[in-house]
N, C-alpha and C positions, 0 to 999 in steps of 0.2 A: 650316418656317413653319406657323402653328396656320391652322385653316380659315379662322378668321374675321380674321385677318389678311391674307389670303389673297385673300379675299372684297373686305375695305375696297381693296386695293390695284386689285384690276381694276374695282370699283366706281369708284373714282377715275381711272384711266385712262380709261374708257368715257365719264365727263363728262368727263373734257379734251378726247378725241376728239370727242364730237359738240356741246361748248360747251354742254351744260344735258343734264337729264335727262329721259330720256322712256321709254315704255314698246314692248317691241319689236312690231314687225308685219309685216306681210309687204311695206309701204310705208312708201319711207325715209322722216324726218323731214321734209327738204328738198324735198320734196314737199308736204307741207302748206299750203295756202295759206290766209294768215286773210283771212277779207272776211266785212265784215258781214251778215248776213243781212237786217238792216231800214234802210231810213234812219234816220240819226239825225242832229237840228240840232244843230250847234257850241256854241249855248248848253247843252243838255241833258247834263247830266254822265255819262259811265258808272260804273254804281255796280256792285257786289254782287250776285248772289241767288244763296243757300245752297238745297242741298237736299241731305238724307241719306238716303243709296242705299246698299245693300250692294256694298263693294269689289268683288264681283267683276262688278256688271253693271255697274257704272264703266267697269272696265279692258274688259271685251265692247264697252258703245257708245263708248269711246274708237277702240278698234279699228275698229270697223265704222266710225265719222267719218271716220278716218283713210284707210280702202280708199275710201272718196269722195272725197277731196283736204279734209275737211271737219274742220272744228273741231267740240268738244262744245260748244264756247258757241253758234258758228253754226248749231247743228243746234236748240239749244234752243230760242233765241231765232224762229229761224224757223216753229219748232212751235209757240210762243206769240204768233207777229203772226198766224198765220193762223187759230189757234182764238179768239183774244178782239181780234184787231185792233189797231191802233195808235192813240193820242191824235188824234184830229179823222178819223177813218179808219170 
């Protein structure tokens, strides 16, 4: 079997096993809890926001989130209500 066949096949197993793909850490997936960091009304849509970062401090503050129980979007978003606030706030 070539490496990279090799590779695709445990690649593939590893999303079956854990149902999606994720990056490893020293805490499981299932651990993870998403919750919002800020309020948000029901009317108010969640949308998008982009930002480019070199892959590898992605994959570090993914981690670090992670050893929190924490999401990079919850992490984000709470770094940004508490430096510029939220609408009517």
């Amino acid at each position: 079997m070539s490496l990279v066949k090799g590779l695709k096949t445990q690649a593939k197993e590893t999303i079956e096993t854990l149902g999606k793909p994720t990056i490893e850490t020293d805490t499981p997936a299932e651990t993870v809890v998403e919750a919002p960091a800020i309020d948000v009304k029901k009317e108010d849509p969640i949308v998008n926001l982009v930002a480019k970062v070199p892959l590898s401090h992605r994959n570090h503050w993914v981690g670090e989130a992670r050893k929190e129980g924490k999401t990079l979007t919850a992490v984000v978003s709470e770094l940004l209500a508490r430096r510029y606030g939220t609408p009517g706030n």
